[in-house]
SELUM-885308 format. One record per residue: residue in one letter; x, y, z of N, C-alpha, C in turn. Coordinates in steps of 0.05 Angstrom, whole numbers, padded with zeros to 5 digits, always signed. Layout:
BEGIN
AXYZXYZXYZ...
END
This chain:
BEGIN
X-00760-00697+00180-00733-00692+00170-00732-00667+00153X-00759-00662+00150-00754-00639+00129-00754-00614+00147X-00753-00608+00170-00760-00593+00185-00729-00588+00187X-00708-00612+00200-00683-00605+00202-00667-00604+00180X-00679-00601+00149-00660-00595+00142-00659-00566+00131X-00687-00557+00137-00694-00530+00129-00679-00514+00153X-00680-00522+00178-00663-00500+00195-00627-00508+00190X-00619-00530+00183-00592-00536+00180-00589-00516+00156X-00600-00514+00136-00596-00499+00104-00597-00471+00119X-00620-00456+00146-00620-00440+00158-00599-00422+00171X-00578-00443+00181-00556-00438+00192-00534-00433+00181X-00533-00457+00162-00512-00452+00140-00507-00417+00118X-00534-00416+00116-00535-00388+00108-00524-00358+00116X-00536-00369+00152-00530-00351+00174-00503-00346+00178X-00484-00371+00177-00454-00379+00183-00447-00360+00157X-00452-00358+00130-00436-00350+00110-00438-00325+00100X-00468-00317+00112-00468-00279+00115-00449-00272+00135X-00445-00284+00157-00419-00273+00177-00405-00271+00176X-00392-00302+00163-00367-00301+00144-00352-00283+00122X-00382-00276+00106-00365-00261+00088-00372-00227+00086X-00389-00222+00111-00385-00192+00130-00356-00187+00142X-00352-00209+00151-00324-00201+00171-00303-00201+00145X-00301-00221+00126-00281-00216+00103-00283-00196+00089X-00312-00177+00088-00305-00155+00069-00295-00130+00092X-00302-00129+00114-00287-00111+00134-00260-00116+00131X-00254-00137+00127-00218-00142+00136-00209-00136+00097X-00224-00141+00087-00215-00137+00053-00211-00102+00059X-00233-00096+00066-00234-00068+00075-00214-00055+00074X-00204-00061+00102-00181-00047+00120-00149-00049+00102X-00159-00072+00089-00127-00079+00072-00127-00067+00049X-00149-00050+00038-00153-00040+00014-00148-00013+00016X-00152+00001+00043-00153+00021+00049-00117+00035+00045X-00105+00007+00065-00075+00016+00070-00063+00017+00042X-00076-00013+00024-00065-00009-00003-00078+00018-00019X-00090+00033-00016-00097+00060-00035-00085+00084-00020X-00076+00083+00011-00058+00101+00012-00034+00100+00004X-00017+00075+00004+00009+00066-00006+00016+00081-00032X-00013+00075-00041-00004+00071-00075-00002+00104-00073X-00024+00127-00066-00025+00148-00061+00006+00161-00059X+00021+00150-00038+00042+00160-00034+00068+00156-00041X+00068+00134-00056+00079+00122-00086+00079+00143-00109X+00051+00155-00109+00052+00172-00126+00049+00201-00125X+00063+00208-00097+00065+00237-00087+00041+00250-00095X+00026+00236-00085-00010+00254-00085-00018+00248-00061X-00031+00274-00048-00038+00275-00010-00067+00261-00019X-00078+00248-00008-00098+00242-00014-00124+00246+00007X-00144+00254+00013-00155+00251+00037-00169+00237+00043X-00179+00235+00072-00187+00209+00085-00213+00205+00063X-00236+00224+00058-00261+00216+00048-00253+00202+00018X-00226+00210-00003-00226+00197-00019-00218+00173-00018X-00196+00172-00005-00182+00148+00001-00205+00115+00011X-00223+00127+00029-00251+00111+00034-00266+00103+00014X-00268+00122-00004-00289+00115-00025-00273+00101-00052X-00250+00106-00048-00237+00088-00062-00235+00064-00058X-00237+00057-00034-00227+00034-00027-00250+00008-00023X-00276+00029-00015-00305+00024-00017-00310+00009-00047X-00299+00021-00061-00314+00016-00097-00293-00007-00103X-00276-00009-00082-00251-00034-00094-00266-00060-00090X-00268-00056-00057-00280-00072-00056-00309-00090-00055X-00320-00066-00061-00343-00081-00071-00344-00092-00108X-00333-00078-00116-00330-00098-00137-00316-00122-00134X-00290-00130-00119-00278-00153-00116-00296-00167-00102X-00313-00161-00083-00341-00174-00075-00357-00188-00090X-00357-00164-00114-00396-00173-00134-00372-00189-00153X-00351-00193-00164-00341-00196-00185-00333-00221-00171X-00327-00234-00148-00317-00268-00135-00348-00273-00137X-00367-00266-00130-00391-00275-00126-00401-00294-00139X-00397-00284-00172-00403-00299-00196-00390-00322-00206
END
């Protein structure tokens, strides 16, 4: 029994790195549109490399900061 519960705990793991890969892509994409919005809200051109790295640092803190 201890065998299946070590690969069940195995999978479960597996299932929730996927899970929350695909949610920070999609956090991603929505963070992106929200930092150009805001950008153009505030009549500043912004470019693609900042706008990315902005959106990059958003969300990885909303990442490391739910984590806890």
């Amino acid at each position: 029994m201890a065998v299946m519960d070590a690969l069940s705990d195995l999978v479960e793991n597996v299932v929730a790195f996927v899970v929350l890969i695909i949610l920070g892509i999609i956090s991603f994409f929505i963070t992106t549109f929200i930092v150009v919005a805001g950008a153009d809200l505030a009549g500043v051109t912004a470019s693609g490399d900042y706008v990315v790295l902005s959106a990059a640092v958003i969300v990885a803190a909303s990442l490391l900061g739910g984590s806890r």
